[in-house]
C-alpha positions as CSV (number, residue, x, y, z in Angstrom):
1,X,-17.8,18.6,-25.2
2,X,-21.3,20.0,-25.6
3,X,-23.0,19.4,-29.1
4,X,-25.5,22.2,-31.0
5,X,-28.9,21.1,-31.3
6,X,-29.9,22.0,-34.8
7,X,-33.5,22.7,-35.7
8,X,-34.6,22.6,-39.4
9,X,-38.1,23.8,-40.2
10,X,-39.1,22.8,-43.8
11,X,-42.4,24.9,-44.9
12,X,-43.8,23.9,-48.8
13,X,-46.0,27.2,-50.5
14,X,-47.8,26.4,-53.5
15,X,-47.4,29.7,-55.1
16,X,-51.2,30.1,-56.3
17,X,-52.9,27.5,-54.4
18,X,-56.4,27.4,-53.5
19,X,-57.0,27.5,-49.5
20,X,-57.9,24.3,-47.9
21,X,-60.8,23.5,-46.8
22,X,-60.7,23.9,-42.4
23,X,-62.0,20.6,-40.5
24,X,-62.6,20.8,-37.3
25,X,-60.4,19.8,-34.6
26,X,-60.4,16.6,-33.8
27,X,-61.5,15.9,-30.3
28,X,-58.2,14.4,-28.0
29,X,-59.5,11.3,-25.9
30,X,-57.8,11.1,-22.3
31,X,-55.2,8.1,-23.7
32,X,-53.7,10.7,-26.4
33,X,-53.7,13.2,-23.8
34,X,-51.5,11.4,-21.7
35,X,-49.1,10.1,-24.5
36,X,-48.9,13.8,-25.7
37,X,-47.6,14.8,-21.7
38,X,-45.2,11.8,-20.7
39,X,-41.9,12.8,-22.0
40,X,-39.9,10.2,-23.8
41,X,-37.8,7.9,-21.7
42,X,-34.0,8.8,-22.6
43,X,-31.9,5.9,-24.5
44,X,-30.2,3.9,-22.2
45,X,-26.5,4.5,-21.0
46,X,-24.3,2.3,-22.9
47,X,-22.4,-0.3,-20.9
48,X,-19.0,0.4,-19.5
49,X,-16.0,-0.8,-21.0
50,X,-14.8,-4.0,-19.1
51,X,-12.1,-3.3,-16.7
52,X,-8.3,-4.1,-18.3
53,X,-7.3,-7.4,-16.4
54,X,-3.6,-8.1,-15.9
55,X,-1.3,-10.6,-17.6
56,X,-1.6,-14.1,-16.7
57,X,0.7,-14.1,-13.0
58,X,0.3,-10.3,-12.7
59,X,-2.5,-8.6,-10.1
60,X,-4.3,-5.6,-10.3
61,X,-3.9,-4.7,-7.1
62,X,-1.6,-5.7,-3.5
63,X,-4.3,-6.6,-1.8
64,X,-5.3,-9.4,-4.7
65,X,-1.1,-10.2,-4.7
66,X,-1.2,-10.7,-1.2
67,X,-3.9,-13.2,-1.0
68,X,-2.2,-15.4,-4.1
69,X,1.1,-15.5,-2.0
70,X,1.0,-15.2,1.3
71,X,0.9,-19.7,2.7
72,X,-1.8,-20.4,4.9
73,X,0.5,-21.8,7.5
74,X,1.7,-18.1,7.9
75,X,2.3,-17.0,11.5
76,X,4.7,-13.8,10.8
77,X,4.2,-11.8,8.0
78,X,7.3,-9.7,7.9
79,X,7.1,-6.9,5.3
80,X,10.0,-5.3,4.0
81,X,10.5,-1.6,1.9
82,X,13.1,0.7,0.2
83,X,12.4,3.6,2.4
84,X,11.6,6.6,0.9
85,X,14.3,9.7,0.5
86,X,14.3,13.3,-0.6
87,X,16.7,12.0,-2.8
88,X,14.9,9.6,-4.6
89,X,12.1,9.6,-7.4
90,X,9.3,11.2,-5.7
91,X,6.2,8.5,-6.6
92,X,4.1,7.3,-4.4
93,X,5.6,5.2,-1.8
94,X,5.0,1.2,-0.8
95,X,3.6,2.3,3.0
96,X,0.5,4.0,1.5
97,X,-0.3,1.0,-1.0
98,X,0.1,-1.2,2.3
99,X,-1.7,0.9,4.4
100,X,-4.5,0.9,1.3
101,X,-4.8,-3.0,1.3
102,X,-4.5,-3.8,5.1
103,X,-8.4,-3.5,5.2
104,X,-8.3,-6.7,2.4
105,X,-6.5,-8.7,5.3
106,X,-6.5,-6.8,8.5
107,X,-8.9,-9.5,10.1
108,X,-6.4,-11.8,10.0
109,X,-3.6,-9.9,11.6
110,X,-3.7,-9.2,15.7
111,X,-0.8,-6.9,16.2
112,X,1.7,-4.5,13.7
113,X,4.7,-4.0,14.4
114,X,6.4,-0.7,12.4
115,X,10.1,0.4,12.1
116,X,9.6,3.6,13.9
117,X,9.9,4.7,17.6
118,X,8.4,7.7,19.9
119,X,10.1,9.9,21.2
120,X,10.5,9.1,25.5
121,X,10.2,12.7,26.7
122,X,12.2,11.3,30.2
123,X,15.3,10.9,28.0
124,X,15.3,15.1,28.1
125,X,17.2,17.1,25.1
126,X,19.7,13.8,24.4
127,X,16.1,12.2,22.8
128,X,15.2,15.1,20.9
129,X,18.5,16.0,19.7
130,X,19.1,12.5,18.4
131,X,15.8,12.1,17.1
132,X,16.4,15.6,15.2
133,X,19.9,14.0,13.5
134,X,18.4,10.7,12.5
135,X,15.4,11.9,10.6
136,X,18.0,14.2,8.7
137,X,20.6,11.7,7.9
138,X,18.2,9.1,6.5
139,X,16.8,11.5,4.5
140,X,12.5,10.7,4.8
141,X,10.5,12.8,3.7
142,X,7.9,14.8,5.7
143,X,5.0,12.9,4.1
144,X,6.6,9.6,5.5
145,X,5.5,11.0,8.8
146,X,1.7,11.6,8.5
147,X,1.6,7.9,6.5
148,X,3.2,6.3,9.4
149,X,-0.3,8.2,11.0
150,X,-2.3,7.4,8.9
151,X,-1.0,3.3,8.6
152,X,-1.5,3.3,12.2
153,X,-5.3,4.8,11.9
154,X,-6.0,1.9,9.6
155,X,-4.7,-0.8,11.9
156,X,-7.0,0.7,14.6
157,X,-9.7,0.8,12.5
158,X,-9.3,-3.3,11.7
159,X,-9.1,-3.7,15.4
160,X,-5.1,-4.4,15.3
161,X,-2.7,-3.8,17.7
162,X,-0.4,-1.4,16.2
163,X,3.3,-1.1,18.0
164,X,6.4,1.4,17.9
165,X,10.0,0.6,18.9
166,X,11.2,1.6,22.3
167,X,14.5,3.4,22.8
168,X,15.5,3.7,26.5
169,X,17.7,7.0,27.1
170,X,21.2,4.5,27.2
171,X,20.0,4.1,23.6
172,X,20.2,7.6,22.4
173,X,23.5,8.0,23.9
174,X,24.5,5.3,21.7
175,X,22.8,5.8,18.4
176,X,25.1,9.5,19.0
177,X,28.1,9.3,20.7
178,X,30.1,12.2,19.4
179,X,27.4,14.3,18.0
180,X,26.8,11.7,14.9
181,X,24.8,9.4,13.9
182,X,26.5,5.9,14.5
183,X,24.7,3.9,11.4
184,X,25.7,0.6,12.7
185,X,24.6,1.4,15.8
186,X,21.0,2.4,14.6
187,X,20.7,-0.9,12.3
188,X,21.6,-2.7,16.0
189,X,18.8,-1.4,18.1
190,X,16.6,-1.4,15.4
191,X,16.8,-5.2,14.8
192,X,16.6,-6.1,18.8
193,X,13.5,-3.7,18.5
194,X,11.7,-5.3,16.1
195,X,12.5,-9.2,17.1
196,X,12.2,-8.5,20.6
197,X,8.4,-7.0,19.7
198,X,7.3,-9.7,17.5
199,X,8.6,-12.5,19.7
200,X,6.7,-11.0,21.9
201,X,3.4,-10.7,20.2
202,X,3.5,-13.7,19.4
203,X,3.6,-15.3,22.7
204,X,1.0,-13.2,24.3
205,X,-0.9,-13.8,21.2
206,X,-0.7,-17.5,21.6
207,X,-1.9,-17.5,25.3
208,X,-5.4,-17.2,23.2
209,X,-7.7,-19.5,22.2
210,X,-9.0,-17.5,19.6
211,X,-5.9,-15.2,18.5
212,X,-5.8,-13.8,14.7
213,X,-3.4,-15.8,12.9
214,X,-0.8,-13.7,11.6
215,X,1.7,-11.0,13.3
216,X,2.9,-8.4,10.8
217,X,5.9,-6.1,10.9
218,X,6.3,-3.0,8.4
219,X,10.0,-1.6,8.0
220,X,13.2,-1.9,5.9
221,X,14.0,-4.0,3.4
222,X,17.3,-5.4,5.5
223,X,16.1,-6.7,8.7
224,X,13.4,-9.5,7.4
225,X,15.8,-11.3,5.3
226,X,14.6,-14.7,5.5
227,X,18.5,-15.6,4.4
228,X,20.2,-12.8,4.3
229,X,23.9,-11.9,3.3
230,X,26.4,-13.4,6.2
231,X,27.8,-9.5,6.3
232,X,24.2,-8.4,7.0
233,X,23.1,-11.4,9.3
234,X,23.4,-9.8,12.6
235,X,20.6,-6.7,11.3
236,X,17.3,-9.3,10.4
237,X,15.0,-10.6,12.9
238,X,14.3,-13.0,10.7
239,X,15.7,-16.1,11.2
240,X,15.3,-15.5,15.4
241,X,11.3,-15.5,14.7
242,X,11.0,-18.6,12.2
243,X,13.0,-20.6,14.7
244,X,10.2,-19.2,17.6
245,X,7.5,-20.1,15.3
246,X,8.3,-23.8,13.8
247,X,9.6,-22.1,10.3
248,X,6.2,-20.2,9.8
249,X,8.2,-16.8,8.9
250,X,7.0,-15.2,5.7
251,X,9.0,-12.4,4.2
252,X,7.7,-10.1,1.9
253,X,9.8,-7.3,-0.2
254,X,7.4,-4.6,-1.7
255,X,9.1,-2.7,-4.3
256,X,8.6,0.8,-5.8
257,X,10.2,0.4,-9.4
258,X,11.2,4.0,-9.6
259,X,13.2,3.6,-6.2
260,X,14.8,0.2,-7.3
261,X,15.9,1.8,-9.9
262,X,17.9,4.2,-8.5
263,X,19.5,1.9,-6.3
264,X,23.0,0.5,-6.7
265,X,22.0,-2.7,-4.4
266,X,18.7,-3.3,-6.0
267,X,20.6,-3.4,-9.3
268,X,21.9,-6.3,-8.5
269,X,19.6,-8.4,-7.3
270,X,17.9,-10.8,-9.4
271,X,14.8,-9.9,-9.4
272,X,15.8,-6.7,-10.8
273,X,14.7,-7.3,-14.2
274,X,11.3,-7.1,-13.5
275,X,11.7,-4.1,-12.2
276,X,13.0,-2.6,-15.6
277,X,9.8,-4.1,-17.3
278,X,7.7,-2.3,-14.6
279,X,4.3,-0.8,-15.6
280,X,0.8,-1.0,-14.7
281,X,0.5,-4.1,-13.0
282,X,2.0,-5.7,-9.6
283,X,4.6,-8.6,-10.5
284,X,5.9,-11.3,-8.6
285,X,9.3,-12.4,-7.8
286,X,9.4,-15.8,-5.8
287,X,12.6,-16.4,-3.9
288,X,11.4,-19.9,-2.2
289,X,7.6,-20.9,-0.5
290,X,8.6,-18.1,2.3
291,X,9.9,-15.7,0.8
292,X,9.0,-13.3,-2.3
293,X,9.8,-9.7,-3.9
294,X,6.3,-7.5,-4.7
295,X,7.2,-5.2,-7.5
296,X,4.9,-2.4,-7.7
297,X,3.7,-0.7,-10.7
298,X,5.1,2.4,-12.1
299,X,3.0,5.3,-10.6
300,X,1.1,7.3,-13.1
């Protein structure tokens, strides 16, 4: 907002007055001169407000909620999400707030492992087709695309390994026998994907001295159940890669409140209340010293 800059002139005639008498100018020395030049300095800025801090157990942001939670004996870090849908709330999703914090942590990390997959151009029209029907039946949305990109620039950038599932041509076949989508089919080859990846990182990773400690995996909220549901057992890699590792498995739900909450399953989970009491902050639900939930604030 701009101010007016009001200038008041007050002039005093004593109707009648004799003329004073003139004096000569008086003669300026060098010192006046140069206070009469310098302009005045201008007042000082006033401080900034102190930044809000979060509630006692609450973090500002995930990379600060990462660092209070994640044990140092961590060898796989296994992050899990409710994937995004044209369906659902359109906020900003969990990938981009994960890709925005891997600098915070991405020395620590050798190789990323993320629930997507190229497409082999040997597996012909069967590949493309497939490819085609999945991405419309689960619903992403094009943006999911270009952050999957973008997550991938970042790992590059922090000198990680970043990997992609590998579907041979058998595998398209299956994922679409009769011109659908098989769903159990896709949660299948998914899983194998993603254990057989990160069991594999991590024995090429141990073959070096001086390896990073932690292999990380970015995907659905299913398939790193530390203890999962017995009906969903057979779809997390969890429990295959903290045997391989001596119980060093971490799992790690983030959680975009707006999503939960539109979700029948989330609903009943009991970390769900602090979803409803979502706002600014990033809360913390802990399930055991392995495992926790990362609800994320509201977005603005």
């Amino acid at each position: 907002m701009r101010y007016p800059l009001l200038a008041c002139v007050l002039v005093a005639c004593g109707k009648g007055a004799a003329p004073a008498a003139k004096e000569p100018p008086p003669v300026a020395s060098s010192r006046d001169a140069a206070v009469a030049t310098t302009p005045a300095a201008p007042d000082a800025a006033p401080p900034a407000p102190p930044a809000p801090k979060p509630p006692d157990g609450e973090f500002a942001t995930l990379a600060d909620a990462l660092a209070a939670i994640i044990p140092a004996d961590a060898r796989v870090v296994g992050f899990g999400e409710l994937h995004a849908r044209v369906d659902r709330a359109a906020v900003r999703s969990s990938l981009s707030l994960f890709t925005e914090a891997l600098p915070s942590f991405g020395d620590k990390v050798s190789d990323l492992i993320v629930e997507t997959f190229i497409v082999d151009p040997k597996c012909g029209q069967t590949a493309v087709a497939t490819t085609k029907k999945m991405e419309t039946d689960v619903k992403r949305p094009e943006a999911t695309k270009s952050e999957i990109a973008l997550l991938a620039d970042a790992a590059k950038a922090a000198k990680i390994q970043p990997h992609a599932m590998t579907l041979s041509c058998a595998d398209y076949k299956v994922l679409m026998p009769k011109g659908e989508i098989d769903p159990l089919a896709m949660l299948t080859i998914t899983t194998r994907e993603l254990q057989r990846i990160a069991l594999s990182a991590v024995a090429h990773r141990d073959k070096e001295p001086a390896h990073r400690p932690w292999v990380t995996l970015y995907g659905g909220a299913l398939h790193n159940d530390l203890v999962p549901d017995k009906a969903l057992a057979e779809w997390s890699y969890a429990g295959a890669v903290d045997k391989a590792t001596g119980g060093q498995f971490v799992e790690i739900d983030l959680i975009v409140p707006e999503l939960a909450a539109g979700d029948a399953a989330s609903k009943k989970q009991p970390w769900f209340p602090a979803v409803e009491k979502a706002g600014a902050w990033i809360q913390i639900w802990k399930r055991n010293a392995h495992s926790f939930v990362v609800i994320l604030p509201k977005t603005k």
